[in-house]
N, C-alpha and C positions, 0 to 999 in steps of 0.2 A: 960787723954784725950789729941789728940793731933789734931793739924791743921792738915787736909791735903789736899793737891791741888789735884784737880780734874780734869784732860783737857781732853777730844774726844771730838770730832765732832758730837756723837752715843748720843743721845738724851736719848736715850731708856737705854744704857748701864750706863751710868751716873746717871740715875735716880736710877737704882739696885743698882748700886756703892753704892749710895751715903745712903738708906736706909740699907742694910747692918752694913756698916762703923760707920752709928751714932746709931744701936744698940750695937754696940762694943761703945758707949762712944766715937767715935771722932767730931769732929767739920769739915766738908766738905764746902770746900770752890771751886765750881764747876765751870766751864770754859768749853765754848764750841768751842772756838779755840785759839792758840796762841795769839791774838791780846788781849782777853778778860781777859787769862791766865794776861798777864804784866799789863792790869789795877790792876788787883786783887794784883799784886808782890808791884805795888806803895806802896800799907796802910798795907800789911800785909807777914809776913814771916813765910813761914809753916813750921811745921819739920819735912813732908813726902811730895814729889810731885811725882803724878801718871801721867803719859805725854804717850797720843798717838802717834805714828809716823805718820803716814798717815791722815791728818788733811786737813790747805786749800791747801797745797801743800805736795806732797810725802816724803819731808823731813822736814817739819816745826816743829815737836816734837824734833831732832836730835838739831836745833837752838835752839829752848827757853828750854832744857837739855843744853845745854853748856851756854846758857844767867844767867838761872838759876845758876848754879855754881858758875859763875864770878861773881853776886851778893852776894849769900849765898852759901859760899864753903861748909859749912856743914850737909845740906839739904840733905837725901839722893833720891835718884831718883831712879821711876822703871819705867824704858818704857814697855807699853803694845802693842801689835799692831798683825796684822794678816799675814805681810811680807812672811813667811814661808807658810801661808796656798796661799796667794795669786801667789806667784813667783815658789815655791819651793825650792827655794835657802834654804840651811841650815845659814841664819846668826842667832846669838844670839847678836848681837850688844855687846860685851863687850871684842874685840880684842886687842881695843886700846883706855884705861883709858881718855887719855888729848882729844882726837876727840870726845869722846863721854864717858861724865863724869855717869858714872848710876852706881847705887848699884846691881840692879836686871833687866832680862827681863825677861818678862811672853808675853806666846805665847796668843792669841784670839781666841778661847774663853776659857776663862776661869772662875771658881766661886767666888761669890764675896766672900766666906768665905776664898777662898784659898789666895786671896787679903789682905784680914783683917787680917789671921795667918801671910803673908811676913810681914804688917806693923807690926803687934805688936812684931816679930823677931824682926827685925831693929832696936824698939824703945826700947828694951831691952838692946841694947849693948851699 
């Protein structure tokens, strides 16, 4: 079973997340914007954080991913977010490792099982 951090803004999305995840056996520790995300980081250190990009400001995920890091290097990260459906821009956010520290991105929308199969990759190695 592992921790894992929760953060959108998407009410609805974190709710599925979050039922999902803990019939897979995790412990979901849920956030519904960066601010709430760093209360939760005070008492508790997850071994998967799942981070929206687009939250209360359009880059606010990109911050507490890199905050994240600088407290617990080891933590892996997968930004989730809809950038590409929104912009059309092809970014995948993972150009440049030290700007933006993440294991994986997943595009939105996506299924919460395909969620649960990247953690439980990740949590294998």
């Amino acid at each position: 079973m592992a921790k894992v951090l929760l953060v959108d803004d998407d009410m609805d999305l974190v709710a599925m997340n979050t039922k999902v995840l803990e019939a897979h056996g995790h412990r979901v520790l849920a956030a519904y914007s960066s601010d709430e995300a760093r209360l939760i980081l005070r008492d508790e250190t997850p071994d998967v954080a799942v981070l929206d990009v687009m939250m209360e400001s359009l880059s606010a995920g990109f911050t507490l991913a890199r905050e994240i890091n600088r407290l617990h290097p080891t933590v892996p990260i997968f930004m989730v977010s809809a950038i590409k459906e929104k912009t059309g821009l092809g970014f995948n956010g993972l150009e440049d490792e030290h700007w933006l520290p993440v294991f994986n991105f997943l595009d939105k929308p996506f299924s919460p099982d395909k969620l649960a199969e990247k953690i439980a990759s990740v949590l294998a190695k």
